[in-house]
C-alpha positions as CSV (number, residue, x, y, z in Angstrom):
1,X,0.0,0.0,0.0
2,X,2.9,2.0,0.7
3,X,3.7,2.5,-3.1
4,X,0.0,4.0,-3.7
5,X,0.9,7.1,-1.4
6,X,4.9,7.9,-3.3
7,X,5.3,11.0,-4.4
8,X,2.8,12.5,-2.6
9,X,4.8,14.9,-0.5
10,X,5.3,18.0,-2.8
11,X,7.1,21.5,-2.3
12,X,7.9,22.7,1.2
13,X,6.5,19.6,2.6
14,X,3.0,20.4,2.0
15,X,1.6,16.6,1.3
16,X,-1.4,15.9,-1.4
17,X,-4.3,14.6,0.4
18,X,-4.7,10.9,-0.2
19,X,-7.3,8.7,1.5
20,X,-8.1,4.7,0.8
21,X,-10.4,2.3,1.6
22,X,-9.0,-1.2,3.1
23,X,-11.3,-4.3,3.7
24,X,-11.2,-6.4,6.5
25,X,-8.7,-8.8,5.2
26,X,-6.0,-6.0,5.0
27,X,-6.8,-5.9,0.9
28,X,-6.6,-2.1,-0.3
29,X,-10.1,-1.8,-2.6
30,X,-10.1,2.5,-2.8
31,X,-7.8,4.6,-3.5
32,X,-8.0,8.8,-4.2
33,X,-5.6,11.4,-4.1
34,X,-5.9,14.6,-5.2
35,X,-4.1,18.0,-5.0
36,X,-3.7,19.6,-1.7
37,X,-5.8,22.6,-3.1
38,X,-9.0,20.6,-4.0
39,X,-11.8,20.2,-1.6
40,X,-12.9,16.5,-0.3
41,X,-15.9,14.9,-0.5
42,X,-17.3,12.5,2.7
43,X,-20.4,11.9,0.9
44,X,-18.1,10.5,-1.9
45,X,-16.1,8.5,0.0
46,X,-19.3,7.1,1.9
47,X,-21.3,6.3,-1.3
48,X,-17.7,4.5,-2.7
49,X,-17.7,2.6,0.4
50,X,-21.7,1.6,0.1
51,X,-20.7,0.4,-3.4
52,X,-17.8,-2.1,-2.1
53,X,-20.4,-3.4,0.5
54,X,-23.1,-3.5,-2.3
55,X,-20.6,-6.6,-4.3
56,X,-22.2,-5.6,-7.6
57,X,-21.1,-3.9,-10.2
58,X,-22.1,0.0,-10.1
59,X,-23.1,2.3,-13.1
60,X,-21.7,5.3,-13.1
61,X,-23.4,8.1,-10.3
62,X,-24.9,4.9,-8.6
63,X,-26.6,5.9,-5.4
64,X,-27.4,3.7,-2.2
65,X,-30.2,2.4,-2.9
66,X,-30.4,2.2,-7.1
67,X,-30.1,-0.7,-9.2
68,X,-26.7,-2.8,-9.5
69,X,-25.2,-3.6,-13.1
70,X,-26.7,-7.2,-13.9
């Protein structure tokens, strides 16, 4: 997992933010980063991990709830 996050300290220290999603077996299954000027998103990062639960496949702007890919 280690490698994912490289390179992610910039200019006078200031770090990117990075954040990741691991599953109970220690398997990393999400990873973002994205410049240390951009804004984050919980509700994206709670929807991404409602689609891992979900074990279907997920069209693109799926929402809790929706239809899976068959």
């Amino acid at each position: 997992m280690a490698r994912i996050f490289e390179g992610l300290l910039v200019d006078k220290g200031i770090a990117l933010r990075g954040r990741c999603i691991i599953d109970p077996d220690g398997v990393l299954q999400w990873a973002n980063v994205s410049n240390w000027s951009t804004g984050r998103s919980v509700d994206e990062v709670l929807r991404t991990l409602a689609a891992l639960q979900t074990c279907g496949r997920m069209p693109c702007g799926w929402q809790p709830g929706e239809a899976t890919i068959q």
